[in-house]
C-alpha positions in Angstrom: 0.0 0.0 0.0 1.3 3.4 -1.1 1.7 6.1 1.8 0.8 9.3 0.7 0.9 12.4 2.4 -0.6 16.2 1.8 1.3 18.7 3.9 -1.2 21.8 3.6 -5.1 21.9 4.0 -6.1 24.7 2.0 -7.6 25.0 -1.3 -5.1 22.9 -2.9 -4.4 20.2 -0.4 -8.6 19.7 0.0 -8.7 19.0 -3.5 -6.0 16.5 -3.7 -7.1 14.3 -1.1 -10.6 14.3 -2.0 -9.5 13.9 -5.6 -7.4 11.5 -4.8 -9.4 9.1 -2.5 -12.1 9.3 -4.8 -9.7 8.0 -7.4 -8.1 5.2 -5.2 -9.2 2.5 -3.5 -8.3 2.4 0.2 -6.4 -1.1 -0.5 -4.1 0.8 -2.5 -3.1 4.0 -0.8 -3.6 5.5 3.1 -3.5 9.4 2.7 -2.9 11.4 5.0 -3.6 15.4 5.0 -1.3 18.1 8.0 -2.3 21.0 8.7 -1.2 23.6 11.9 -4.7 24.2 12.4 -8.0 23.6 11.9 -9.7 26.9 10.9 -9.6 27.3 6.6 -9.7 31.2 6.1 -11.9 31.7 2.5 -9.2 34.2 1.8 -11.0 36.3 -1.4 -13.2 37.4 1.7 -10.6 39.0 3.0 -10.9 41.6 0.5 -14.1 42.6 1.4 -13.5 43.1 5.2 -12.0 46.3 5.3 -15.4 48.1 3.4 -17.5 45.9 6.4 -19.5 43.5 3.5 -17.6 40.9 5.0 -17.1 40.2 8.9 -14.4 37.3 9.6 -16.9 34.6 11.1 -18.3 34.6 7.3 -15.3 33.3 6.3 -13.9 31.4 8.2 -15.2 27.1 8.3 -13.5 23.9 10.2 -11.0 22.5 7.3 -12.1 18.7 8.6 -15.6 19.7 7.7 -14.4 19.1 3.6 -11.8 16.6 4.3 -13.4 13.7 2.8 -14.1 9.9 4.7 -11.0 8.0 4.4 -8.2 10.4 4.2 -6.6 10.7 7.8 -6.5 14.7 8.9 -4.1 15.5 11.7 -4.0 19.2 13.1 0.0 19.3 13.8 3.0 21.6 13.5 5.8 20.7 11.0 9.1 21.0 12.1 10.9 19.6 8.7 10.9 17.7 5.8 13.6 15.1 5.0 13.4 14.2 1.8 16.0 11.7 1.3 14.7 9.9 4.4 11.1 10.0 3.1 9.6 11.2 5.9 8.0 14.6 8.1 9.2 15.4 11.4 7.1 16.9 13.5 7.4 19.2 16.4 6.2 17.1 18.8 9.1 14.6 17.7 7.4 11.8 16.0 8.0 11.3 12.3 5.6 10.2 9.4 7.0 8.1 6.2 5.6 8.6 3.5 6.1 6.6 -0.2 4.8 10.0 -1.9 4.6 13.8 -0.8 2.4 16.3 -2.0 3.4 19.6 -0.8 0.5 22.2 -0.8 1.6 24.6 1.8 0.4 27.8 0.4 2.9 31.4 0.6 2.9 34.3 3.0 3.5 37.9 3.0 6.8 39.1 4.7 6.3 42.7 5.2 9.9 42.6 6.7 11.7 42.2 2.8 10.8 45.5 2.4 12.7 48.8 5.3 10.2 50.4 7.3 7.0 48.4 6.3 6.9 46.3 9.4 7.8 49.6 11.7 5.8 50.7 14.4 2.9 52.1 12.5 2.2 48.3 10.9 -1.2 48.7 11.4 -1.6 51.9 12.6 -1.3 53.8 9.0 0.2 51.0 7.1 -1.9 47.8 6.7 -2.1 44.6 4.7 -5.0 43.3 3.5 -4.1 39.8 2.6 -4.5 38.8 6.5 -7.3 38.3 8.7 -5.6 40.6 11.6 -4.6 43.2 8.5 -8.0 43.2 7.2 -9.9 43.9 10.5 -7.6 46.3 11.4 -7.7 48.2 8.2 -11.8 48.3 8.8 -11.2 49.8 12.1 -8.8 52.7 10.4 -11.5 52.7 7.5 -14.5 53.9 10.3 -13.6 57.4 11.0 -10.4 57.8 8.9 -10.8 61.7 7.5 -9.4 61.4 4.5 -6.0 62.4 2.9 -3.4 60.3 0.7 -4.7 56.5 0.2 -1.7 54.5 -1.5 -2.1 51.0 -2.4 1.4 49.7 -3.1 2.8 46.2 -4.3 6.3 45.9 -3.9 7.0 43.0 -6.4 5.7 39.9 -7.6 4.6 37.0 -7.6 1.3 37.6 -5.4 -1.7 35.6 -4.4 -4.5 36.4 -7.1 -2.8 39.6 -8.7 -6.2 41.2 -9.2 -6.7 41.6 -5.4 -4.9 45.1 -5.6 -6.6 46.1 -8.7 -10.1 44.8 -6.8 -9.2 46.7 -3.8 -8.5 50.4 -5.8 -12.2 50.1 -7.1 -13.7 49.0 -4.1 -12.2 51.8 -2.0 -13.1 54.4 -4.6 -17.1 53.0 -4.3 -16.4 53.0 -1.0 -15.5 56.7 -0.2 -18.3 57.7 -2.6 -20.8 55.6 -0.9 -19.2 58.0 2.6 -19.7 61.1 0.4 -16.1 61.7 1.0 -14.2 60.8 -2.2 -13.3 64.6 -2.8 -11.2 63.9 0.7 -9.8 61.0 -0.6 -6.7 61.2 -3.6 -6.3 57.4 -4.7 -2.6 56.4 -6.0 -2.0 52.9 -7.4 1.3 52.1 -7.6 3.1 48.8 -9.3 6.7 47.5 -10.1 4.9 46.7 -13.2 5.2 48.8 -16.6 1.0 48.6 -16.5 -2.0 48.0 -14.0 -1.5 44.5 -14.9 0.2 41.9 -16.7 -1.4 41.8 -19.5 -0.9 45.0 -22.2 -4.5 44.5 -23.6 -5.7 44.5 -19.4 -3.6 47.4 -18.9 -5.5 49.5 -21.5 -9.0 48.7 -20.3 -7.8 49.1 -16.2 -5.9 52.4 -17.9 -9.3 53.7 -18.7 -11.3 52.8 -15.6 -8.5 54.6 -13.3 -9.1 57.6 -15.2 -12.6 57.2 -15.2 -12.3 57.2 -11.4 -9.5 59.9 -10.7 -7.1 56.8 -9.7 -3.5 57.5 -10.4 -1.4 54.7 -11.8 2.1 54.8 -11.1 4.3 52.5 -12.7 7.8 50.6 -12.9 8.4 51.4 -9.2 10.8 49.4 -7.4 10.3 50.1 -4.0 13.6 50.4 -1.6 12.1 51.3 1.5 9.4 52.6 3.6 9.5 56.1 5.3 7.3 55.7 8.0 8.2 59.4 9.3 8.1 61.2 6.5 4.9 58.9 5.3 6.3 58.1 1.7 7.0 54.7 -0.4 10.5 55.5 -1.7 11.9 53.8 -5.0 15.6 53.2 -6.0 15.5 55.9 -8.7 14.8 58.7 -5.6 11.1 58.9 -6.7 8.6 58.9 -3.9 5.3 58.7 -3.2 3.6 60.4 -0.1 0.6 58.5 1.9 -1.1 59.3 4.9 -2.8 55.7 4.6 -0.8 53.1 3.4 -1.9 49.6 1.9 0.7 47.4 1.3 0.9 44.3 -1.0 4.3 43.1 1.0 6.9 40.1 -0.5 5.4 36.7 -1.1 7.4 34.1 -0.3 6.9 30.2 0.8 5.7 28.3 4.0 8.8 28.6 6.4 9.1 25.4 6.9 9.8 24.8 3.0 12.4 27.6 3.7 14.1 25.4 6.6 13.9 22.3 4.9 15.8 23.6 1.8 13.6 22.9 -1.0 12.7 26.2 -2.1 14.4 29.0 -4.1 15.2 32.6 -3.0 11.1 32.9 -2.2 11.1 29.8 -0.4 8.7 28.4 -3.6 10.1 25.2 -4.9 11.4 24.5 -8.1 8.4 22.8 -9.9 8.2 20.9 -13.4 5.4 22.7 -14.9 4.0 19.4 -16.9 4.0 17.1 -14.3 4.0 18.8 -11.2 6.7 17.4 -9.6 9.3 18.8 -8.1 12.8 19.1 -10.0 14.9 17.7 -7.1 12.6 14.6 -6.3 10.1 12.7 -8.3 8.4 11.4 -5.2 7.6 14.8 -4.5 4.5 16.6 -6.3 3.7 20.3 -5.3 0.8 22.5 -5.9 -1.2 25.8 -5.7 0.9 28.5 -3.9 4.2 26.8 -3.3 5.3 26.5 -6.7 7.4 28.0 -8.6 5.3 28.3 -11.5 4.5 31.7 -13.3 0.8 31.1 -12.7 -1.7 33.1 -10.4 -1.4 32.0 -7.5 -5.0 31.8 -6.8 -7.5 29.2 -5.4 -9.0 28.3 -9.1 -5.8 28.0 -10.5 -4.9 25.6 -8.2 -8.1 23.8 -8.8 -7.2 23.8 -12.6 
């Protein structure tokens, strides 16, 4: 009988096991699905949170409630992967084998990449939205924030589902019109990009909207630091851009555990073959959604795909 195990409960790793056990028999193959914990964050939601359509028990389910009969879920911390060992250590010291590994352990932001975003005003006037303690904390600020400079700022890529940003521009513009206070409110996108997006015939259409809704686009910014004094997003060519509200889009990079275990690149995403999913250093190893290396969105449907 094969052992296989899914590190990662999320989008991803759901699918695969229920995909999976509904394509073997249990004779054949005992899977087995890790995750920290047992709370699955629905995390396009997250999004709407800081406008107060969404509130975070509407997003957030028990992942064993869509693990599916017959695939073994344990709610554990990982300490490292061995690879040439075949097996998962675990904090708590025990060790599972495995005969194949699926990694499906997602990416993070790491505000710290970038000087001054994780200062002292992380989440005072500079805020994520891509967390559920980011997001309720920018909803707070949102309440009975007077207006001023609202900068929405991604400092490079890749990103989970790259038209969050975009999504978040045209929601705060409805949003301060809905207030009756967009003539407080100046609106700067800006991108490392050379568009709005990735794709030139995108970038023409999202061109036009921003104009149609007094949004400036600024473009091909590499951002060096963060001047949380002087409130301004500074690049390496000495441009800056002032904010007195600041959403950030910080570094992606990989599960740290993936970092630890050396089986990532420089973003902690590992090195994936893109037509058969496995990874380059270990054919016993597949790896999906987020922690790849892939140049796909890194987005729930992709993964699905």
């Amino acid at each position: 009988m094969k052992r296989i195990l899914i590190l990662g409960a999320g989008t991803a790793g759901t699918i695969m096991a229920a995909k999976l056990r509904h394509e073997l028999k249990a004779s054949e193959a005992s899977i087995t699905i890790l995750d920290r914990d047992n709370n699955h964050i629905y995390q396009p939601g997250l999004l709407f949170i800081p406008f107060g359509r969404y509130k975070s028990q509407d997003i957030i389910r028990r992942k064993s409630d869509f693990i599916p009969k017959g695939v073994d879920f344990k709610v554990c911390e990982i300490a490292q992967i061995e690879p040439k060992l075949k097996q998962v250590k675990l904090k708590t010291g025990e060790s599972l084998e495995y005969d194949v590994l699926i990694l499906a352990t997602g990416s993070r932001i790491v505000p710290d990449e970038l000087e001054g975003l994780a200062s002292d005003r992380w989440h005072q006037d500079i805020f994520d939205f891509y967390t559920l303690k980011g997001s309720e904390a920018l909803h707070k600020k949102l309440q009975n924030w007077a207006g001023g400079n609202l900068v929405i700022h991604i400092k490079e890529m890749p990103i989970k589902c790259p038209v969050a940003p975009l999504e978040f521009a045209f929601l705060a513009d409805a949003f301060f019109r809905k207030k009756k206070m967009r003539d407080k409110v100046s609106i700067t996108y800006v991108t490392p990009l050379s568009g709005a997006f990735t794709r030139p015939v995108a970038s023409q259409y999202l061109q036009s909207m921003f104009n149609q809704r007094d949004i400036k686009l600024v473009t091909d910014f590499d951002a060096e630091k963060v001047d949380p004094v002087k409130r301004q997003v500074v690049c390496y060519d000495e441009r800056t851009v002032p904010y007195d509200l600041l959403v950030s889009i910080p570094t992606h990079m990989g599960d740290e555990m993936i970092e630890s275990s050396g089986l990532g690149d420089e973003l902690a995403f590992v090195p994936t073959h893109a037509d058969t999913l496995q990874s380059k250093d270990y054919e016993n190893i597949f790896v999906i959604g987020d922690a790849t290396n892939l140049p796909a969105s890194k987005a729930g449907s992709v993964a699905h795909l």
